[in-house]
C-alpha angles and dihedrals in degrees: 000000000000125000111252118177118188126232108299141131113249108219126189089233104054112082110223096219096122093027095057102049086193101075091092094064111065098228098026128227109312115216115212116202098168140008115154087293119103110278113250094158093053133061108222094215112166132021094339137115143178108230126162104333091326139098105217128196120186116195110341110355129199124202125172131185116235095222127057126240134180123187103025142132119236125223105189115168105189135130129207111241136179122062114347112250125216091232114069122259112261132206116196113192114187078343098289103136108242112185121185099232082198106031128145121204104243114018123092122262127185104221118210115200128160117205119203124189083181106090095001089262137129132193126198134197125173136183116229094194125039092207093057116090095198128077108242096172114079138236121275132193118196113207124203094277090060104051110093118222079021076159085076089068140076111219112192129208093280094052095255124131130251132203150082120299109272136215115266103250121192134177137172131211096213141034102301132182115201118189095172141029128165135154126205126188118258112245120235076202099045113156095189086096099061107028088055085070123131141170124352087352088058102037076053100050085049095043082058087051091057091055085052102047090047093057095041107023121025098077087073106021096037126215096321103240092073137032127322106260087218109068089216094051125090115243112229092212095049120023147067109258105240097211096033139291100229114111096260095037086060089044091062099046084050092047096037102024116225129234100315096357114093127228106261087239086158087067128075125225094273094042085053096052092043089060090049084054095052097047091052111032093042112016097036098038096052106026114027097017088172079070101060128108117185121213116241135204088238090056100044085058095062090057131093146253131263114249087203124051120225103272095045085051081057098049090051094040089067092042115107108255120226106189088184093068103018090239143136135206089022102144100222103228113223096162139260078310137063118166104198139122116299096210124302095298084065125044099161108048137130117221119207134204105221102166141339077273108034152054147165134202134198140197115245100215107053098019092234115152107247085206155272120272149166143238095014145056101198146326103256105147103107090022110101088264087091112000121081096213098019126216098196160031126251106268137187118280126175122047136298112245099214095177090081110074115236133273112229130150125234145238091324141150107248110288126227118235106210108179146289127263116220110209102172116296088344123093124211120202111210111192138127141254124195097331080314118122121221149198119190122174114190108211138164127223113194123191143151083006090298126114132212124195111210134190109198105204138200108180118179139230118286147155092235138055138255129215125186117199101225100166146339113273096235095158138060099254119135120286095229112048124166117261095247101055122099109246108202110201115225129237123051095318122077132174133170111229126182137158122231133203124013095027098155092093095042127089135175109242136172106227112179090340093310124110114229141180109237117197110200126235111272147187088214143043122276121203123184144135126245105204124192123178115176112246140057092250093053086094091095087057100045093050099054082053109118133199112265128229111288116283092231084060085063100044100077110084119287146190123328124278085191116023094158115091129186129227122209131181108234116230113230124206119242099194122140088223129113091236117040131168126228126199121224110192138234135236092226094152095057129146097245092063086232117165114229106208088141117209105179150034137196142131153213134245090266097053104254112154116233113195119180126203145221096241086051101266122145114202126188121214122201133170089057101156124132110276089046096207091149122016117162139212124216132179101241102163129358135177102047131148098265112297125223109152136043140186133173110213114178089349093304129119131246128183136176119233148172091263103043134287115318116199107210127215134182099216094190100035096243097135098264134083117257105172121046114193116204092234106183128355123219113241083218127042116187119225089208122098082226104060104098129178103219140207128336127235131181123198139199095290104051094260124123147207154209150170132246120199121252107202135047091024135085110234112118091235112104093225130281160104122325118204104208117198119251087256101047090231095105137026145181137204111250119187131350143189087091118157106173107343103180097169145019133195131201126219134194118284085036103285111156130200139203129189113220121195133217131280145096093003112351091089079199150357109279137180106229132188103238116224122182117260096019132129120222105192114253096134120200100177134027097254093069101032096089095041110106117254130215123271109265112228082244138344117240115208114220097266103055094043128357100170118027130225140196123302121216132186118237109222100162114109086201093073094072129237091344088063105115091027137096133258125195125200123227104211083181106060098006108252146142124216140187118231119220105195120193099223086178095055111106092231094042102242138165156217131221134198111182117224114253086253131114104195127210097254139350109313113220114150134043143185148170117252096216087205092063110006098229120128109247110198136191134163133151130247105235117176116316100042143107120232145080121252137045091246150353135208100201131156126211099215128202106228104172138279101316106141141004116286132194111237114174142353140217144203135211133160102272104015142034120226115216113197129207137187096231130054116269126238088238089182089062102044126093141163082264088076099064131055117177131184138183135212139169140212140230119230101215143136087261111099107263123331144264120242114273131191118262089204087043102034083190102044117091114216126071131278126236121226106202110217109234095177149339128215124209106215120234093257086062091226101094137068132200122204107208106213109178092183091051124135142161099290125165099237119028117189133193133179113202142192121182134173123221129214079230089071091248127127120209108200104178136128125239127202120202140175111228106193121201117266112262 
């Protein structure tokens, strides 16, 4: 089949992965055109004829492929024959020039060459020997100027061509006899680069490898020259590999993940590849040598081209990666605001947009300005704006402008940062001062090729004054200047300051060698506008600077950030079952560029739908009824601090962030937020990318909750659950011994739950029962690893659930016979569960069945819709889990009795009581029908824990419990599994099988945690 590509342009940043259909096959499709057989792919046009097994050309010959091809590497075999000529023998191929710079008249060459219509280059690369098994000839790159017919081309802005694929055209100028010629596609993928390494170049590919591995793998494989550190993990140093040890081998279970290793999404294509070097050349070589599959020459010649060269591999490499649209270079829009990190010296800032030039940033907890700077907003590339796994924090980009002065607040009590008002493309900073409210709006004015930075104030009334450090006083000017003068700093550097509007309070001091703006106490509000433009000659433009509109005119909801919105058809489950899952889809592809890896869920009274995202976006979703034939999306907040939990409280919006808790208003009614009150601000802000806040919770009394993460962040606090105040004014903190506590749930009576996930102490995700003042056993430091932790509700082996999620009771009588009970999310293999808690149980424990259902990503939140009663459900897939898209709206629906459902389960010392919601066949049930088996689980430093005995604590292997009989209760809708060798074990599994009188038949596992008895 030939490789046809439609009219496109190909543009560097767009990754061909859904355009070459070839990128999935190592060495691509090869295309024969000719091969001793008569040609039936190429048109012999001029001088040439197919005789015996031979294409021969006498004089200049002409041959043209019927098909048209763009992107491709040639393979022609040929030699020239007849007299020798004094001139060279030349080949011309789509009539780019190639010269064989060590060719012999007579003897047969195979000639390499790779076309590309991408930039209007071309590269060639020729063999001169057949039997050598090494290129002596070089690359070339041809540029424009040296393409021949280049009018034939359309070239667009970015330098790409564009055009329909075109016929392979090759002609020589003397007598030629060809016996091969092929094409393949070049791979935008294309290993050959890196596994022809030798030398220094291969042992520095590898060491970058090892700083890889070390960040992403070794928490579960280990070093590498010892055990893996996960019992279900391979040690490199130890073990088989299960899906092949070869280099490439290695590269696809990195880049497609196999059976409980997760695909590396958080690497690109080279780091990949620098991992599997790594492995191989340095792991497998020193340490498990049976392992080791060298790379040879032959092997490196099946294998493709690259469609990009070097450099342009680099280029792409630093460009920001987008897996939703398969894209690089697309900026992600978050607003005129972004509250983020500003580098590692400022983990609680807010960036602002001021211009297409320009941007500020300030520190949120003392309401500085950062700074002012030029040419870049900030550095996100390896931030998880654009990254899957990040490997970074968001950090300052542009340059700093230092011929403005400074901002800084002085000799002041703490301030309060309470929000920040959006008013089209203008930002409003609300804090206090001193007791005193204000308003302060940073905006740029540019003219005659001169700018000016200004700071548009309300300040409030207030019994103290305010002073504001603006620059050092560096000159002899008087210490008291009106407010209005234009002050001019000293040294080399010089820039003109003024303020502008209600003058009459300010004044100009010198305060410890710095001059500063102090604004006298007042009964009344002041507004004015402080202006700085760099220079000594920016006094004409300062002075033509005006005071703007009042702040309080722009703080009442404006026009749109997002006015497009996006309609999906809902797709609605047709399943005969009781339970069924409907799919509700995402605008992925969305104009905004917004990436949906959805964190949160709740809703309204009226049923509107609020999702909240990784990167800090908040959608709403209306049109939510049962059919779903046309549900919309809608921008409702951005820029927000990373947002994983979400509540609406009175119609207003609440959402946990890095930074704390935001309560969210639309001013205006227009369907997005415009102001964002800083609602409540957490005592402890991590510098690691890891360090989430999770989930949000409100109970009874109007308080809420959520939970930090324990281990890979740098807050003192070991991990845990804050209890902030109904007001947000005050917190405590709650409960700790948190490791990675992605979800809560809330019960009646105020119980609240949390699901913990495994790791350096924690042998395996678990659902606990949260009590203030407990500890719960993710320790982060040696003091705390051999306290004794609280009893998790129940214990979840890897395979039913490797990353929890959130819990959320049900208490909806409209969702069937799992109304009043819990449900717990799986983020790691995208499932849903009901929880069957014994309440009559002395340790309070617990059993899960997970739902039929594989959802489209990690589920980690949940909530009830009150205009239907049926449980909706998102979440995002982050790095270790195993499904296919950033993010899912889906909703688990009641549809009737269809089938028999479990509905709770019981302990007592020697059987375990399964109960259903239909009456069982009894007649046809034995002891057959049920196998059960018990392991424990090792509390270590080793991440997670192998399965240990419960008969035999250390033994590693499962106990099983022989079935001696099972009852059948009076009500005929329980039965009881009589174990006579059953004992407390950690992880308690049975397979069951039970007929129904119904005629139905129910085959499912169920997992449950047995304490000991007090």
């Amino acid at each position: 089949m030939a490789i046809k590509l439609p009219k496109s342009a190909f543009r560097l940043g767009l990754a061909l992965l859904g355009l070459l259909s070839i990128h999935t096959q190592l060495s691509g499709k090869e295309v024969v055109l000719f091969d001793g057989k008569k040609p039936t792919q190429l048109n012999l046009v001029k001088n040439c004829r197919f005789e015996n097994t031979l294409l021969i050309g006498k004089g200049r010959s002409t041959y043209q492929s019927i098909e048209s091809y763009t992107n491709f590497e040639i393979r022609l075999k040929f030699r020239h024959t007849g007299q020798p000529k004094p001139k060279r023998p030349r080949v011309f191929i789509n009539r780019t020039h190639v010269k064989l710079a060590n060719a012999k008249h007579g003897e047969w060459q195979e000639l390499h060459a790779t076309f590309r219509k991408m930039p209007g280059e071309q590269s060639v690369l020729h063999q001169p020997a057949l039997n050598d098994s090494k290129y002596t000839g070089d690359v070339k790159r041809f540029s424009e100027e040296n393409i021949k017919a280049l009018d034939e081309y359309e070239i667009d802005a970015h330098g790409w061509v564009v055009g329909d694929a075109q016929p392979l055209v090759i002609v020589s100028d003397q007598d030629i006899e060809i016996a091969r010629l092929s094409i393949r596609p070049l791979d935008p993928l294309s290993p050959r680069k890196y596994l022809s390494q030798q030398g220094e170049a291969l042992a520095d590919f590898a060491l970058q490898g090892k700083k890889i591995y070390s960040n992403n793998c070794a928490s579960c494989h280990g070093d590498g020259t010892g055990p893996a550190l996960s019992p279900v993990m391979r040690s490199f140093a130890l073990d088989p590999m299960q899906n092949g040890s070869d280099r490439m081998s290695l590269y696809n279970t990195l880049t497609h993940g196999y059976k409980l290793m997760a695909a590396a999404r958080q690497l690109n294509d080279t780091q990949r590849h620098q991992v599997a070097a790594y492995l191989s050349e340095v792991l497998f070589k020193e340490h498990n040598p049976s392992q080791y599959k060298p790379i040879t020459a032959k092997y490196i010649e099946t294998l493709p081209f690259p469609l990009y060269t070097a450099s342009e591999q680099f280029s792409r490499a630093n460009k920001p990666e987008d897996q939703r649209l398969q894209e690089n270079g697309r900026f992600r829009k978050h607003g005129p605001v972004l509250v983020d990190h500003y580098g590692e010296d400022y983990r609680n800032a807010i960036n602002i947009i001021l211009d297409d030039e320009y941007a500020t940033s300030y520190d949120l907890y003392t309401m500085n300005q950062i700074d002012v700077r030029s040419g870049g907003f900030l550095n996100k590339l390896s931030s998880q704006h654009y990254k899957p796994r990040p490997s970074s924090i968001t950090l300052p980009a542009g340059k700093p402008i230092q011929t403005i002065g400074n901002w800084k607040w002085l000799n002041h009590e703490q301030p309060r940062h309470q929000g920040h008002y959006i008013n089209g493309n203008q930002a409003i900073l609300s804090y206090q001062i001193n007791k005193r409210d204000i308003l302060e709006m940073p905006t740029v004015e540019r003219k005659d090729k001169k700018t000016a930075f200004l700071q548009q104030l309300k300040i409030g009334p207030g019994s103290q004054a305010l002073q504001i450090a603006i620059a050092p006083q560096t000159v002899d000017t008087p210490s008291n200047l009106p407010a209005d003068a234009q002050v001019i700093s000293a040294s080399d550097r010089h820039f003109t300051v003024k303020a502008i509007g209600q003058t009459s309070a300010l004044s100009w001091v010198v305060i410890k060698g710095q001059r500063c703006l102090n604004i006298a106490a007042s009964d009344s509000p002041i507004e004015f506008t402080i202006a700085r433009a760099p220079g000594k000659d920016a006094l004409a433009l300062i002075d033509s600077l005006k005071q703007g509109a009042p702040l309080d005119a722009l703080i009442e909801g404006g026009q749109r950030n997002w006015p497009k919105t996006f309609t999906v058809q809902g797709k609605r489950s047709s399943e005969k079952s009781s339970y069924v899952m409907d799919t509700i889809p995402l605008p992925f592809d969305n104009d905004y560029n917004l990436w949906l890896r959805t964190t949160g869920v709740d809703f309204d009274q009226a049923g509107n739908a609020y999702i909240t995202t990784y990167g800090g976006d908040v959608w709403k979703v209306s049109g939510i009824d049962t059919e779903l034939k046309e549900v919309t999306w809608s921008v409702y907040a951005s820029g927000l601090y990373e947002t994983f939990g979400i509540k609406v409280v009175d119609g207003l919006v609440y959402v946990t962030t890095h930074n704390g808790i935001v309560r969210l208003h639309d001013l205006n009614a227009d369907g997005e937020a415009d102001y964002y009150e800083q609602f409540f601000t957490d005592p402890e802000i991590s510098n690691h990318w890891h360090g989430y806040n999770f989930d949000l919770i409100r109970d009874s009394k109007g308080s809420f909750y959520y939970a930090k993460n324990g281990q890979f962040t740098d807050i003192k606090m070991e991990g845990g659950a804050l209890k902030v105040a109904p007001d947000g004014r005050s917190y405590t903190v709650f409960a700790t011994g948190f490791r990675t506590p992605n979800g809560m749930g809330l019960l009646p009576g105020d119980r609240i739950t949390y699901g913990e996930n495994q790791g350096q102490y924690v042998p395996a995700g678990k659902i606990s029962f949260v009590e203030q003042g407990k500890w719960y056993g993710g320790a982060v430091n040696s003091s705390a690893k051999d306290r004794v932790p609280e009893l998790p509700l129940i214990w979840l082996p890897q395979d039913v659930d490797n990353s929890c999620g959130a819990q959320l009771w049900i208490d909806d009588s409209r969702f069937g016979p799992y109304a009043n009970q819990l449900m717990h999310t799986g983020c790691g293999n995208g499932t849903a569960m009901m929880v069957f808690i014994d309440e009559q149980a002395p340790t309070p424990q617990a059993a899960v069945q997970p739902f039929p259902f594989k959802f489209e990503s990690g589920v980690m939140r949940l909530a009830i819709n009150p205009t239907d009663g049926q449980v909706y459900l998102t979440g995002t897939r982050g790095w270790g889990v195993d499904v296919q898209k950033d993010g899912c709206l889906q909703r688990i629906r009641y549809c009737g009795a269809v089938e028999p459902l479990l509905v709770e389960v019981s302990t007592n010392k020697d059987s375990i009581t399964l109960h259903f919601d239909s009456a069982i066949n009894a007649a046809a049930l034995n002891a057959a029908a049920f196998k059960v088996s018990a392991w424990n689980y090792k509390r270590t430093s080793a991440y997670g824990s192998k399965d240990y005995k419960p008969s035999a604590p250390e033994q590693i292997g499962r106990d099983t419990w022989a079935v001696s009989d099972v009852e059948v209760s009076q009500s005929g809708t329980a039965v009881s599994i009589k174990l006579p060798e059953m004992m407390p074990a950690h992880q308690v599994k049975v397979e069951y099988a039970i007929p129904f009188k119904s005629g139905a038949a129910l085959k499912k596992t169920v997992h449950l945690t047995i304490h000991p008895l007090p």
